[in-house]
N, C-alpha and C positions, 0 to 999 in steps of 0.2 A: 724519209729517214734523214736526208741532210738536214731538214731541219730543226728535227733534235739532238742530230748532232753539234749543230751551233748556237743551240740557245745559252751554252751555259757562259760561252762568252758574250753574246749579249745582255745574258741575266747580269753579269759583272761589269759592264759597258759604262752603266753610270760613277759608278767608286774610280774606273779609271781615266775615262776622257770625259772634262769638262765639257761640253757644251748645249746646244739650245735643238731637242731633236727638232724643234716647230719648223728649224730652217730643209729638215728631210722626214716630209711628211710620209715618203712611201716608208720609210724606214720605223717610222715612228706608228705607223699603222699595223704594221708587221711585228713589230715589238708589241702589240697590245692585243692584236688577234693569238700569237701566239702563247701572250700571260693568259688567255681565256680559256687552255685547254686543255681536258682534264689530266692526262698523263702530265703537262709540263707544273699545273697547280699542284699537282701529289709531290713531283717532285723539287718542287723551288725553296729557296729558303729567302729568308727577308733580308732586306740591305741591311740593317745592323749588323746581323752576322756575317755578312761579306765584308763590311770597313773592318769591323775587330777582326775577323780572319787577315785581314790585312797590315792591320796595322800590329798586332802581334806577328805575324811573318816577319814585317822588315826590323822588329827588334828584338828577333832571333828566341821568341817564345815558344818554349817546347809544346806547350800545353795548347796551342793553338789548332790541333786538330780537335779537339773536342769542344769547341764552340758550338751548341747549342743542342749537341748529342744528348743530352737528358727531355728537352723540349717536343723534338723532334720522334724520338725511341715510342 
């Protein structure tokens, strides 16, 4: 269970910390086992819609919760 509980900050992991996961390979293994499966694939949504969720938040865009809610529905 903890580790769906924290996937959704590594699902966002990329959009917020720059770096090179090659230098933490258990990490980077983990993160790729865990995009493989099925309950977290049902539930993921694509980096696009995480930078625009983002970058609509910090320029205080209302309409930022429904990013990609038609797609997804």
């Amino acid at each position: 269970m903890a580790d769906y509980l924290m996937w959704p900050f590594l699902e966002r992991l990329k959009i917020h910390i720059q770096f090179d996961l090659t230098k933490f390979p258990v990490l980077s293994a983990y993160i790729v086992a865990m995009s493989e499966l099925p309950a977290v694939k049902a539930d993921s949504y694509p980096v696009e819609w995480h930078k625009k969720y983002m970058e609509g938040f910090l320029t205080g865009n209302p309409e930022v919760q429904l990013i990609g809610i038609e797609e997804k529905a």
